[in-house]
Structures are given as C-alpha cells and as structure tokens.
C-alpha positions as a LaTeX table, in Angstrom:
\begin{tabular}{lrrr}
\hline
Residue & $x$ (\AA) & $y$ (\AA) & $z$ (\AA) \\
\hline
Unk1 & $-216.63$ & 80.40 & $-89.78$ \\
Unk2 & $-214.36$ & 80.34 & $-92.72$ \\
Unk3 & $-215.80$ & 79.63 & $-95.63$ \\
Unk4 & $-214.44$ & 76.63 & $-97.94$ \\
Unk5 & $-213.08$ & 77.39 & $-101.13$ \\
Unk6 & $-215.06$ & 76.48 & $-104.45$ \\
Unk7 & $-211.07$ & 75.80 & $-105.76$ \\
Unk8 & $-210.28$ & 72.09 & $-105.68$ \\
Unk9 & $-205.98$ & 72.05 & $-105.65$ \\
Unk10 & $-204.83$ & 68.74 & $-108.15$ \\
Unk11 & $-204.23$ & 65.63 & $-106.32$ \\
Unk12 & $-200.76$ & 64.77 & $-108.24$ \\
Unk13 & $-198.90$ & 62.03 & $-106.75$ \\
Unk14 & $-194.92$ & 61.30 & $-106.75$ \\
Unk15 & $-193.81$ & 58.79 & $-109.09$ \\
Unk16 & $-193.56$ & 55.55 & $-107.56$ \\
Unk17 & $-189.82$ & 54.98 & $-108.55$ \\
Unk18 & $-187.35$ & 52.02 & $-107.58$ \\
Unk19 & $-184.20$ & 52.61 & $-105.70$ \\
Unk20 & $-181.89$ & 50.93 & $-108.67$ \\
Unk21 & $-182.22$ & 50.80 & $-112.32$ \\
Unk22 & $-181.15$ & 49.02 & $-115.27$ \\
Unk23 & $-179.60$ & 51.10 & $-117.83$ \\
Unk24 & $-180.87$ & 51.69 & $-121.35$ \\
Unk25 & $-179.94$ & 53.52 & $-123.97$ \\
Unk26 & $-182.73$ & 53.46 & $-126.77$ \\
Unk27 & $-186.74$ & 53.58 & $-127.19$ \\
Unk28 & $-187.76$ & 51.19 & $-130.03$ \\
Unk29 & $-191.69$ & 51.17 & $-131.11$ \\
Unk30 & $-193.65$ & 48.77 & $-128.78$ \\
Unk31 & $-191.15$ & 48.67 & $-126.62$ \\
Unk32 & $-191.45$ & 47.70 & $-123.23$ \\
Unk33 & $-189.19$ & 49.51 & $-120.62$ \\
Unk34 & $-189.40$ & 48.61 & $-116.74$ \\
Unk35 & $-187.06$ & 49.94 & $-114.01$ \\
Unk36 & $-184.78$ & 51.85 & $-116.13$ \\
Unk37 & $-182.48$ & 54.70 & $-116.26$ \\
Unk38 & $-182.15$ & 56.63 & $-119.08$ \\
Unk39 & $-178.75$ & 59.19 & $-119.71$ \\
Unk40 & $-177.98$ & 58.70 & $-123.20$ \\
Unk41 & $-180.06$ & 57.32 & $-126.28$ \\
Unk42 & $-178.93$ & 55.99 & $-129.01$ \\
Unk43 & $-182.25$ & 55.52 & $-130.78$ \\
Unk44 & $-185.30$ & 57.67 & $-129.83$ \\
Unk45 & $-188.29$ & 56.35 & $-131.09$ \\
Unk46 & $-190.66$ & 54.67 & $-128.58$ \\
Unk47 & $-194.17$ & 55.00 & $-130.26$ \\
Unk48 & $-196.66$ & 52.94 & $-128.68$ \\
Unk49 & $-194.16$ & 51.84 & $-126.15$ \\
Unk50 & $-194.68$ & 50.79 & $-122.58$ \\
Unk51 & $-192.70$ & 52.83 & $-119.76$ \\
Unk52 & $-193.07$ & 52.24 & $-116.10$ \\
Unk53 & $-190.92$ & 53.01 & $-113.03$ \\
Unk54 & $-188.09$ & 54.41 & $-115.53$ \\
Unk55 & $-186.14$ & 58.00 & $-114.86$ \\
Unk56 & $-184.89$ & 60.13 & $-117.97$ \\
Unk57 & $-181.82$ & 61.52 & $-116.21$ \\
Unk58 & $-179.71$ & 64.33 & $-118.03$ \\
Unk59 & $-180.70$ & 63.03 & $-121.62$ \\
Unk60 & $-179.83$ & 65.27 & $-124.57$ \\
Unk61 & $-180.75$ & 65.27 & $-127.91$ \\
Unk62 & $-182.69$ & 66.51 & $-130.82$ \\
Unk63 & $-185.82$ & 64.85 & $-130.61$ \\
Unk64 & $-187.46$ & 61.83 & $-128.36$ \\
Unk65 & $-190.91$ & 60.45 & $-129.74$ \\
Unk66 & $-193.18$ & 59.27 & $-127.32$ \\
Unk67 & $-196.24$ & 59.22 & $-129.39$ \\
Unk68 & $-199.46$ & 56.98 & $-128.07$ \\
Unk69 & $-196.50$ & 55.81 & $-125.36$ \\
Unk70 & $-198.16$ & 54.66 & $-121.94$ \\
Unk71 & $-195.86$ & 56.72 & $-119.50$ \\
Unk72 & $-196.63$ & 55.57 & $-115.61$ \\
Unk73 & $-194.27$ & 56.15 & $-112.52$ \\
Unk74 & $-191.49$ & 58.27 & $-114.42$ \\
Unk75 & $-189.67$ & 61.20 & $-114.17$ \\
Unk76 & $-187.46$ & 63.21 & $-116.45$ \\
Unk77 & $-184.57$ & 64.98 & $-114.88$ \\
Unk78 & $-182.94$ & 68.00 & $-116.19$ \\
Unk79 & $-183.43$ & 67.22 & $-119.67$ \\
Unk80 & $-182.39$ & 69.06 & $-122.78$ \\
Unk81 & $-184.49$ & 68.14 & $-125.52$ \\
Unk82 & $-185.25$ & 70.02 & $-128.72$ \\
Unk83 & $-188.83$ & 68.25 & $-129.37$ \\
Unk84 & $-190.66$ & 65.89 & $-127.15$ \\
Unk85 & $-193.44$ & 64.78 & $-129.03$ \\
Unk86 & $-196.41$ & 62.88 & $-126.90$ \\
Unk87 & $-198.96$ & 63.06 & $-128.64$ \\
Unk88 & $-201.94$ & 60.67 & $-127.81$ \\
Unk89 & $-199.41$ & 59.47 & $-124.81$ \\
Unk90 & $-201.02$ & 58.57 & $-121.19$ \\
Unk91 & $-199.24$ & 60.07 & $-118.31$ \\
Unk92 & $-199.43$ & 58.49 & $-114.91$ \\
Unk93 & $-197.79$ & 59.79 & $-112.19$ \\
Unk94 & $-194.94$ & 61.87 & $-114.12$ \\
Unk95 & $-192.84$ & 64.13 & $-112.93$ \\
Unk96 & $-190.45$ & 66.77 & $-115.25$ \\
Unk97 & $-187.74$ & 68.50 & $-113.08$ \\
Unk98 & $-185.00$ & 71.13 & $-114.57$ \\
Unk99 & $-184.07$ & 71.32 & $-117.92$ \\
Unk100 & $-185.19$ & 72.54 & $-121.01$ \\
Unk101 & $-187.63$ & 71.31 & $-123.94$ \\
Unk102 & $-188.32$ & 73.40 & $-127.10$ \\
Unk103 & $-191.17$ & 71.71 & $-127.98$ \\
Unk104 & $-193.14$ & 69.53 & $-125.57$ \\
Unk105 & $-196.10$ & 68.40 & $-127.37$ \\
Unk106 & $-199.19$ & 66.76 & $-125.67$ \\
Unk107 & $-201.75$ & 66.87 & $-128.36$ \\
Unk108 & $-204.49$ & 64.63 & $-127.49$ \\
Unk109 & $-202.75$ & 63.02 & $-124.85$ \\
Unk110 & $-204.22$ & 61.78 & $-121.32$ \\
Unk111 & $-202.37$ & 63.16 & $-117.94$ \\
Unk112 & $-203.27$ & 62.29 & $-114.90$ \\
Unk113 & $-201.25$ & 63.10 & $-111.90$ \\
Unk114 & $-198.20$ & 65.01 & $-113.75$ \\
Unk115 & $-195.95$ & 67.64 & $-112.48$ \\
Unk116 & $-193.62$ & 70.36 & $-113.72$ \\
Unk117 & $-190.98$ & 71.89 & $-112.08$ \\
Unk118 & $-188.40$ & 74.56 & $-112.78$ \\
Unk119 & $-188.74$ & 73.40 & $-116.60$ \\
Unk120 & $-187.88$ & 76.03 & $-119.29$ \\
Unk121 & $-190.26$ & 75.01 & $-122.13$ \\
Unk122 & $-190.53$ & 77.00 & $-125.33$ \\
Unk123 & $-194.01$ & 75.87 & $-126.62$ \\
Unk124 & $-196.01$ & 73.77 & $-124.71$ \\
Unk125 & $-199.16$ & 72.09 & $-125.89$ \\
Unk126 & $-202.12$ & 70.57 & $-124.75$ \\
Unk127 & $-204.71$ & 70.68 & $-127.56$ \\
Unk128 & $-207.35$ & 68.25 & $-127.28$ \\
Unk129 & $-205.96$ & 66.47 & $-124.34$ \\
Unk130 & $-207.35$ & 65.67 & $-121.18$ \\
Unk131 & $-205.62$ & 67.12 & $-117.99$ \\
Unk132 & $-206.15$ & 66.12 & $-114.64$ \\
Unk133 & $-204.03$ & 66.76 & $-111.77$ \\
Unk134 & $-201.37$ & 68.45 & $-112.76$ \\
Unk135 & $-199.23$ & 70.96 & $-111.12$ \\
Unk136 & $-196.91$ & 73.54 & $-113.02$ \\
Unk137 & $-194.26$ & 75.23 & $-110.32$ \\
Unk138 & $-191.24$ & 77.38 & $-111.12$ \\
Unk139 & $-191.65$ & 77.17 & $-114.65$ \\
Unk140 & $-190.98$ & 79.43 & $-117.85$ \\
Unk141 & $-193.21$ & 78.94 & $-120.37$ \\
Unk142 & $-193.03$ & 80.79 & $-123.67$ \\
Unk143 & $-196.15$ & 80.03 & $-125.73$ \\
Unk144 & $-198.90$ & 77.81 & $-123.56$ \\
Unk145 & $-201.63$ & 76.01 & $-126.02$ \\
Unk146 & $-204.72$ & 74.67 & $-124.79$ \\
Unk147 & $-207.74$ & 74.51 & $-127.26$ \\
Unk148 & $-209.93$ & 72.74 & $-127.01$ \\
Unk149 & $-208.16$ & 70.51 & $-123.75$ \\
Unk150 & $-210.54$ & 69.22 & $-121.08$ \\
Unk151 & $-208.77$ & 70.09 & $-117.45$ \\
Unk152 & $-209.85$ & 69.21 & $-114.03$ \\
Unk153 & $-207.56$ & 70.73 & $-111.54$ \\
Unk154 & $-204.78$ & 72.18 & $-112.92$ \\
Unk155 & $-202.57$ & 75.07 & $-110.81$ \\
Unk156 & $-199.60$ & 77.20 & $-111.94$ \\
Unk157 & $-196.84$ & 78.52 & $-109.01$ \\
Unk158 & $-194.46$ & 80.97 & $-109.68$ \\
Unk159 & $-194.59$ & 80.46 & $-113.28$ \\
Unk160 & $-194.70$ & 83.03 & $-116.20$ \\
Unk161 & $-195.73$ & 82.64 & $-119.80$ \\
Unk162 & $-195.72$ & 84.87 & $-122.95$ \\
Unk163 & $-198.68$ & 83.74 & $-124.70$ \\
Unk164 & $-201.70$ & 82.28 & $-123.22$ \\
Unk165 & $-204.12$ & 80.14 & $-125.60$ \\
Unk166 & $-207.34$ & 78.93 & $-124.25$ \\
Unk167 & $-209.68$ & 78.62 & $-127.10$ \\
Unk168 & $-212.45$ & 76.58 & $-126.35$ \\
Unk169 & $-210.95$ & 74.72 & $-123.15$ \\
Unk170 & $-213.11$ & 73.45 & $-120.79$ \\
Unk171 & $-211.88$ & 74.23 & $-117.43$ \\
Unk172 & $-212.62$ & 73.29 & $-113.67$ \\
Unk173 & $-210.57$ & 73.89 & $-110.40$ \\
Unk174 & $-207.43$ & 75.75 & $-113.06$ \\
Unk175 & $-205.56$ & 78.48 & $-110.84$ \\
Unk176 & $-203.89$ & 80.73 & $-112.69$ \\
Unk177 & $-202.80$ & 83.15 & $-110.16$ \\
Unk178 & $-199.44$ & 82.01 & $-109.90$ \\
Unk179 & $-198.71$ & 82.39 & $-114.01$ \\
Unk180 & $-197.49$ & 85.77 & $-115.22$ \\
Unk181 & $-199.09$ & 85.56 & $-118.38$ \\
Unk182 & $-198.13$ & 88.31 & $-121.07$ \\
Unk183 & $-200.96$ & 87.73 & $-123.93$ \\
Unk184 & $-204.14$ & 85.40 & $-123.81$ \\
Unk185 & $-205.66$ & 85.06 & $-127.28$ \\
Unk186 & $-208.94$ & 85.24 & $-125.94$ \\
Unk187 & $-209.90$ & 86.48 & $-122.57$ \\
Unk188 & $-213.31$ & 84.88 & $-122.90$ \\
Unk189 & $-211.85$ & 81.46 & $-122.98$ \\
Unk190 & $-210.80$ & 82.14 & $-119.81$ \\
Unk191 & $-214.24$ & 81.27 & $-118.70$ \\
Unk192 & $-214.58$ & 78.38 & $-115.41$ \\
Unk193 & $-210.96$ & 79.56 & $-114.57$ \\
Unk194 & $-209.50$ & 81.63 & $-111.37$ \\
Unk195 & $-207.36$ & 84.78 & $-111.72$ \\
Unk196 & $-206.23$ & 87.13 & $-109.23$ \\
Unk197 & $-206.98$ & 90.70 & $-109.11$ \\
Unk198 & $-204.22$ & 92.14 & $-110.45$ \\
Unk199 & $-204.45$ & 89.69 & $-113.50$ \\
Unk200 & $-208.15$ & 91.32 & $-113.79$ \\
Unk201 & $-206.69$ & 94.71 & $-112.97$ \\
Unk202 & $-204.32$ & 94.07 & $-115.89$ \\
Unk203 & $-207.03$ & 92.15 & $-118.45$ \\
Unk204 & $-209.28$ & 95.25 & $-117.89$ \\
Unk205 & $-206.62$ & 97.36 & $-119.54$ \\
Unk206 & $-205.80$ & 95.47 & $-122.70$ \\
Unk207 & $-209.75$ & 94.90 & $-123.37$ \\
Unk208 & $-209.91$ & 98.27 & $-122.99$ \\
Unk209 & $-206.90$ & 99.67 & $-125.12$ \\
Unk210 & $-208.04$ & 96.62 & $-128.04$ \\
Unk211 & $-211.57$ & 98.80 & $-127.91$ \\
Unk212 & $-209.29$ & 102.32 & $-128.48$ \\
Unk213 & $-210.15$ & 103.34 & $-125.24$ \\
Unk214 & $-207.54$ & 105.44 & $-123.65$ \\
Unk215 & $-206.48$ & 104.03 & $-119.89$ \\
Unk216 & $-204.48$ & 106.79 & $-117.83$ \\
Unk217 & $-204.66$ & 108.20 & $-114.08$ \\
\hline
\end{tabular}
C-alpha cells in the first residue's frame, strides 16, 4: 500500500469572474469597485477600497496602491507595474497572470486562495502576512521575503528565485521543490518546509563552504 503523503497541496480556487464588465479607469480611497475591467488608470489610489469580480487587464504604470484594499474574485492580467503596494490587503480568490511587477508588496496582508503565474516579480514580500493557499507556477522571482509570515500550504512550480528570506516564518504544507532558489538567508528558517534532494545536496555545500570547509570529488 502506498503510503499518503504528510504534504497537503493549497486548495486555491479560480476567481469567480463575470462574463462582461464595466469599464473603469481610477481607484479612489474607499472606493467600491464591482464587475469591472481595468486597462488604463487615471488615478491609482484605492486604499481601503472594496474590489470584487473586477480584472486588471494590461494596466501600466508607476505605482497602484492597494493598501488595507479587500481584493475578492480578481485577477490581474499581464500587468506592468513598477510598485504594487498591498499592504494589510485581503486576497480572496486572486489570480496574477503574465506581466511584470518591481515591487509587489504584501506586508501584513491576508491571502487566501491566490495564484501566480508566469509573473516576473523583482521583490516580492510577504512579511508578517498570513498565506494560505497559494500557488506560485512559472514564475521569476528575484528577491522572495517572508519573515516572520504565517503559511499554510503554499507550493512553488517551475519557479526560480535569487534570494530566499525565511526568517522566522512559520511554515506548514510549503513545497519548495519546484523553486530554484540561489541564496536563503538562513537555512534554519527553512524549518516545517519540504525540499528536494538536490536542494539538500546543494544546501549541504554552501553550509559547508560558509564553515571553510573545502567540498571537492
């Protein structure tokens, strides 16, 4: 008999989208956004706002705030934003697809059910949030924060990152066998997560070489 794997997978849903949309073209604080497209926007503030059943779809710009935003049912398509700032946001059901973010900040912020794919993100963090459910395929990640973040079930697919920070996460069900990881801070941290041999094989080496040992066949 097989036996079952101690790895839970995350349980992300789709976004529950419509088939049409309204169209917008800014985020104003508190504002309350239902069933719309975005492409363009003229104004880019939304802290505290509401947005449900909405797509982002090919916006570009400098910055969009989303700060303390409750984000349920929406995707963002192939956008190309400089700084995404969500901190203290909720998540719901998100989905990013394509594009490109420089900064995609999630500092304290609540996902449940969220899911990357083929994103190109230059610094992603997570610090202090809590993740649940999330899924990260296809993506390139350069620097990946998460101190002091509480996940359940997070996974990583064919994904790479160049810096791996996982001070004093608390982890359960996170799978990083499918993240090509160049550097983790602290290999300790790592502690409650799942790695695959050659990521051991690999981890092995540096601890080594940081203690002067000398590594050769």
């Amino acid at each position: 008999m097989a036996q079952r794997s101690a790895l839970t997978p995350p349980r992300a849903d789709a976004p529950d989208l419509p088939h049409t949309f309204a169209e917008a073209t800014e985020l104003r604080p508190h504002g309350l956004y239902e069933q719309v497209e975005f492409t363009t926007l003229e104004a880019v503030d939304g802290t505290s706002s509401t947005i449900r059943e909405s797509v982002f779809r090919g916006v570009s710009c400098d910055v969009v705030t989303l700060k303390f935003a409750d984000i349920t049912d929406v995707e963002f398509r192939d956008v190309r934003v400089g700084s995404m700032q969500l901190r203290g946001a909720h998540l719901g059901r998100v989905r990013f697809v394509g594009g490109r973010i420089g900064t995609l900040d999630l500092t304290e912020a609540g996902l449940d059910a969220v899911e990357f794919d083929g994103v190109r993100i230059d610094y992603l963090t997570f610090g202090r949030a809590s993740v649940r459910d999330v899924d990260i395929r296809g993506c390139h990640i350069d620097t990946l924060d998460l101190p002091v973040a509480k996940i359940n079930r997070l996974r990583f697919v064919e994904s790479t990152a160049g810096e791996l920070d996982p001070r004093e996460c608390t982890a359960q069900h996170v799978d990083l066998r499918g993240l090509d990881f160049a550097r983790v801070t602290d290999m300790a941290a790592l502690r409650g997560m799942t790695i695959s041999l050659a990521q051991a094989q690999n981890a092995a080496i540096a601890l080594a070489t940081a203690a002067g040992i000398r590594v050769s066949d």
